[in-house]
N, C-alpha and C positions, 0 to 999 in steps of 0.2 A: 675428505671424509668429515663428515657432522656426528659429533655420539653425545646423545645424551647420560650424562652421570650423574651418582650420588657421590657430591662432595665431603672425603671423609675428617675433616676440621670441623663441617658442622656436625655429623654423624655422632661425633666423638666429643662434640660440645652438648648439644641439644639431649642425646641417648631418644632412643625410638622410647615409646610410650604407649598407655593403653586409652584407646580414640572407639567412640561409638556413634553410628551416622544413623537416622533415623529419616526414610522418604515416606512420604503418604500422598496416594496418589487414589482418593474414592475412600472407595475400602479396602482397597490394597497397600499392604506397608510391606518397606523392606527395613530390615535392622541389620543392621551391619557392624560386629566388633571386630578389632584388628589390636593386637598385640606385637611389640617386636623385641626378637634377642638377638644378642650381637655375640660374632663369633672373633674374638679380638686378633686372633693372631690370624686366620685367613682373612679378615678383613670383609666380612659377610655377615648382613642383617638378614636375617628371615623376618618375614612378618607374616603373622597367621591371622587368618579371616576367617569369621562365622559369621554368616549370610543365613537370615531367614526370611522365606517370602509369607506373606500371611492376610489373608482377606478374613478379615472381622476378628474375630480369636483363633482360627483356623487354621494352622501352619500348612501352607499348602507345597512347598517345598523349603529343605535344607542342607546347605554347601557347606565345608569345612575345605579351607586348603593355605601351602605353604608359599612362597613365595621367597627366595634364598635372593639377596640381591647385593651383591658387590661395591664396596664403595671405596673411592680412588682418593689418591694423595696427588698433588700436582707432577713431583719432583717423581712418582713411579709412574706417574701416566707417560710423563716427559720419554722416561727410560723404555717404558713397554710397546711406544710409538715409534721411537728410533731404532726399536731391534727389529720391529716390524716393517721399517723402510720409508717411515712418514716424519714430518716434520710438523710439531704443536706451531697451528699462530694463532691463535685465544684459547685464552680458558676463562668464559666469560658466565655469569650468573642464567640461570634460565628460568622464566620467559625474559627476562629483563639482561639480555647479553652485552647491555653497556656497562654493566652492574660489576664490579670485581667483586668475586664470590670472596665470602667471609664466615664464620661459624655461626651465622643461622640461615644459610645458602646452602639449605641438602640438596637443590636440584643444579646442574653446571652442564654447560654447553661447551662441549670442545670442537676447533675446528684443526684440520691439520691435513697436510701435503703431501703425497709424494713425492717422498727423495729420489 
């Protein structure tokens, strides 16, 4: 099994934040905010996104949506793998899986076995 995860030592280092992406493509722009709150005790980031598409000053459509997303500890990925009938062999940085994930490593790659 391959999963990618949000590693939470960095989650819990870094905290999510408010990020704005801005594409222009002609006359077409998309704007994109994203925001994130963390849910400490279930261990769940939401990140909320406002998407606007917009050709000249024109909003020609507008998305709003949530995005709930989980982020793991090694030592309970370990546990939640084994109950499951699997065996961790990396838990390595992603895209860079040589990389031993650290607290500014939100993205991690696990690989692991069935037992």
């Amino acid at each position: 099994m391959i999963a990618d995860i949000w590693y939470g030592p960095a989650v819990l280092s870094q905290r999510p934040g408010d990020r704005v992406r801005i594409i222009h493509s002609g006359s077409n722009t998309i704007l994109r905010t994203s925001s994130g709150e963390l849910d400490l005790r279930r261990h769940i980031c939401t990140v909320n996104f406002h998407v606007w598409h917009m050709n000249g000053r024109d909003i020609v459509a507008e998305v709003e949506e949530s995005h709930p997303v989980r982020f793991f500890f090694p030592r309970e990925l370990e546990l939640f793998l084994e109950v499951s009938g699997f065996h961790l062999l990396r838990l390595g940085g992603f895209p860079d899986f040589e990389k031993e994930p650290d607290e500014s490593t939100w993205n991690a790659m696990a690989v692991a076995v069935a037992c």
